[in-house]
PANUZA-572238 format. One record per residue: residue number from 1; residue in one letter; x, y, z of N, C-alpha, C, O in turn. Coordinates in steps of 0.05 Angstrom, whole numbers, plus 5000, padded with zeros to 4 digits. Layout:
REM PANUZA-572238
 koldo lovo n.east n.north n.up ca.east ca.north ca.up c.east c.north c.up o.east o.north o.up
   NUM    A      X       Y    Z       X        Y     Z      X       Y    Z      X       Y    Z
...
***
This chain:
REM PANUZA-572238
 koldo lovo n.east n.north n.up ca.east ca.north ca.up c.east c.north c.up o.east o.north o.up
     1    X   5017    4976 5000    5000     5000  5000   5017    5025 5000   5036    5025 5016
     2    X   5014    5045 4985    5029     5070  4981   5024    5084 5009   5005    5080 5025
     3    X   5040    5097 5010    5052     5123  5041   5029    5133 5033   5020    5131 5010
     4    X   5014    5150 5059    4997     5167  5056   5011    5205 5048   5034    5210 5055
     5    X   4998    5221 5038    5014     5244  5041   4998    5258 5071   4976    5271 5072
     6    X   5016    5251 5092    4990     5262  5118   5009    5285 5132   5012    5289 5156
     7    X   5021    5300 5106    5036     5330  5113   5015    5346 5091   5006    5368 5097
     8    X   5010    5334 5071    4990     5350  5050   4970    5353 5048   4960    5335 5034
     9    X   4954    5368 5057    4916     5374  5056   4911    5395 5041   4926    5415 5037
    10    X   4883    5390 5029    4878     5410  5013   4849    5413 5028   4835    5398 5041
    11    X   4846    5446 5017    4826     5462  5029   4805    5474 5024   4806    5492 5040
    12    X   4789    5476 5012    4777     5499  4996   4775    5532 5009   4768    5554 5002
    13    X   4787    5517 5038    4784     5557  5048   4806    5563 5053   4808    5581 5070
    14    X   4835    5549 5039    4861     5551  5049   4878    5556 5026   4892    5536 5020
    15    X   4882    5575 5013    4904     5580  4993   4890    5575 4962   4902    5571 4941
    16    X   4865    5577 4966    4851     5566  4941   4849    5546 4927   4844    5544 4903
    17    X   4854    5523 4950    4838     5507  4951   4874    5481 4943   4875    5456 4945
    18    X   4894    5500 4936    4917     5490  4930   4929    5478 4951   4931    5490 4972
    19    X   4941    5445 4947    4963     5438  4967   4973    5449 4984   4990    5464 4975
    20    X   4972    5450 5010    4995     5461  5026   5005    5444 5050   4996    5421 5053
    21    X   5018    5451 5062    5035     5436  5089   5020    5432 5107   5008    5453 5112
    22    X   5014    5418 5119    4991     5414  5141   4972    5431 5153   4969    5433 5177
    23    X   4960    5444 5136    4950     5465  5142   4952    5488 5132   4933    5500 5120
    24    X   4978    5498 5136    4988     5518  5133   4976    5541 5106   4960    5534 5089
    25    X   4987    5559 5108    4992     5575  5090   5013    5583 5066   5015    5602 5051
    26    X   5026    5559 5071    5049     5546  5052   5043    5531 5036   5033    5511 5045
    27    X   5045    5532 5006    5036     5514  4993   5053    5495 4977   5075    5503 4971
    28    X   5046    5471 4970    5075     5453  4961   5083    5470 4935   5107    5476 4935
    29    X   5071    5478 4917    5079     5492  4897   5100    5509 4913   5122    5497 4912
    30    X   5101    5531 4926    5118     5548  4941   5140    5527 4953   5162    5539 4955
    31    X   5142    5501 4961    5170     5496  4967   5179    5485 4949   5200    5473 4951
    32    X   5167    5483 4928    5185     5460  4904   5199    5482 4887   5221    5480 4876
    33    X   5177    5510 4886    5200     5531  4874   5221    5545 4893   5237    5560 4882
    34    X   5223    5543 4921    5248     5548  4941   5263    5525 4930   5285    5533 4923
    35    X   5260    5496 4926    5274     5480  4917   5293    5493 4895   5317    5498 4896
    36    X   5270    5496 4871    5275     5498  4850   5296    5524 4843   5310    5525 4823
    37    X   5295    5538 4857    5310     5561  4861   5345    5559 4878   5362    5577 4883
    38    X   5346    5539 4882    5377     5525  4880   5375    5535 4923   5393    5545 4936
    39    X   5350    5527 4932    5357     5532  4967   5363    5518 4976   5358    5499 4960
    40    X   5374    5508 4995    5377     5472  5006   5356    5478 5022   5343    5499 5025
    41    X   5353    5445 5037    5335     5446  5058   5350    5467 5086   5337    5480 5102
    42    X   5365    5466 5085    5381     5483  5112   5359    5504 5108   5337    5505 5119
    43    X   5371    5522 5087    5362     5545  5087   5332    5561 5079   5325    5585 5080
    44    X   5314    5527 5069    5279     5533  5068   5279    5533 5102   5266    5550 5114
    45    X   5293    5516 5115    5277     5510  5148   5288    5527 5164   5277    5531 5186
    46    X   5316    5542 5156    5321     5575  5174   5299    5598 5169   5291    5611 5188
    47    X   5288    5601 5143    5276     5622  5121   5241    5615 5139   5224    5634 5139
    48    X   5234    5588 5154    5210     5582  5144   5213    5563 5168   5213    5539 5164
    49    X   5216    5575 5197    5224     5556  5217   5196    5534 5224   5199    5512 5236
    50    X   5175    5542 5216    5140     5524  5215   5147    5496 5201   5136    5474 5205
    51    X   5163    5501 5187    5174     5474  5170   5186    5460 5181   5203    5466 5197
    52    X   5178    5432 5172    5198     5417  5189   5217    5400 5163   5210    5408 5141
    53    X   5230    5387 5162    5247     5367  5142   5226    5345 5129   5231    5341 5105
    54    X   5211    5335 5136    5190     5318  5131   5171    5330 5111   5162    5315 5093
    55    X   5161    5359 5113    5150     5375  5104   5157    5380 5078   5139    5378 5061
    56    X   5187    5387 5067    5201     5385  5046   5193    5356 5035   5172    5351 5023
    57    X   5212    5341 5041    5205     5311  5024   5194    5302 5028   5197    5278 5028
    58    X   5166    5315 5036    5139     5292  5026   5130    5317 4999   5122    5312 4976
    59    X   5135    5346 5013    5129     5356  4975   5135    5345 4956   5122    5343 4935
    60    X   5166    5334 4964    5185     5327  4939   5164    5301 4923   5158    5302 4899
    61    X   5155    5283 4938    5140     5262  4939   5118    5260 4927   5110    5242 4913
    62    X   5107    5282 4932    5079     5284  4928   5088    5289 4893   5082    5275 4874
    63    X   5107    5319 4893    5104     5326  4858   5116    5299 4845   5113    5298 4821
    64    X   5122    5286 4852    5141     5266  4842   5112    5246 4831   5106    5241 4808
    65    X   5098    5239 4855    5062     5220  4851   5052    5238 4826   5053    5228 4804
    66    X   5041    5264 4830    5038     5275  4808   5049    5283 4775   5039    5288 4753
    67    X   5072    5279 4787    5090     5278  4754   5071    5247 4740   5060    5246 4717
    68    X   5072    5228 4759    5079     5210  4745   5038    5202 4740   5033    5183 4725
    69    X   5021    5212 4748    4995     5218  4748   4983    5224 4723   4965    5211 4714
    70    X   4993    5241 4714    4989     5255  4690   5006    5259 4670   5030    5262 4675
    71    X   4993    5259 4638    5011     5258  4618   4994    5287 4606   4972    5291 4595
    72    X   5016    5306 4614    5015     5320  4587   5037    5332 4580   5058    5336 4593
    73    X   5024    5343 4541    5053     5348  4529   5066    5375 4557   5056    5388 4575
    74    X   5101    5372 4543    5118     5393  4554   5107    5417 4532   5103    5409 4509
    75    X   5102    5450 4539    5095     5468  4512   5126    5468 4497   5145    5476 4511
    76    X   5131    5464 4477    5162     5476  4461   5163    5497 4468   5145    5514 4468
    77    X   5195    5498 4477    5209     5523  4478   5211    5539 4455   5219    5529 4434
    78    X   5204    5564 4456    5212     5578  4423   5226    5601 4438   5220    5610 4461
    79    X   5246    5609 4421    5264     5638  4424   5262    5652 4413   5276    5672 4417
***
C-alpha cells in the first residue's frame, strides 16, 4: 500500500483550495519553487522555521506522485 501524504491537505478555504503543508499557509507549489530556486533544505527551514524536514520531502514526493499521474505534452520552447 502507498505512504499516505498526511503532511499535505487540501482546502477549499486555504490557499485556494491549493496543496499546502499541514494546514498551513504554505503551499507545496511554494517549496518545490524554494527547491527549484537552488535553496537547500538548511536554508527553506532557517527562512520558514514552521517547516519541518518531513515537510520538504513529502512535497518532493507528492510532485514526484503527480509527475507520474498525468501525461501532458511539455509546451516547446521557442526563442
Amino acid at each position: 500500500m502507498a505512504k499516505p501524504f498526511d503532511r499535505i491537505t487540501v482546502n477549499s478555504e486555504v490557499c485556494m483550495g491549493q496543496p499546502t503543508i499541514r494546514g498551513m499557509r504554505i503551499t507545496v507549489a511554494f517549496v518545490l519553487k524554494l527547491l527549484a530556486s537552488s535553496m537547500t533544505h538548511e536554508e527553506i527551514l532557517k527562512a520558514y522555521p514552521e517547516l519541518e524536514e518531513e515537510d520538504i520531502l513529502q512535497a518532493i514526493e507528492y510532485a514526484a506522485w503527480l509527475a507520474g499521474e498525468y501525461h501532458r505534452p511539455v509546451p516547446a520552447y521557442v526563442e
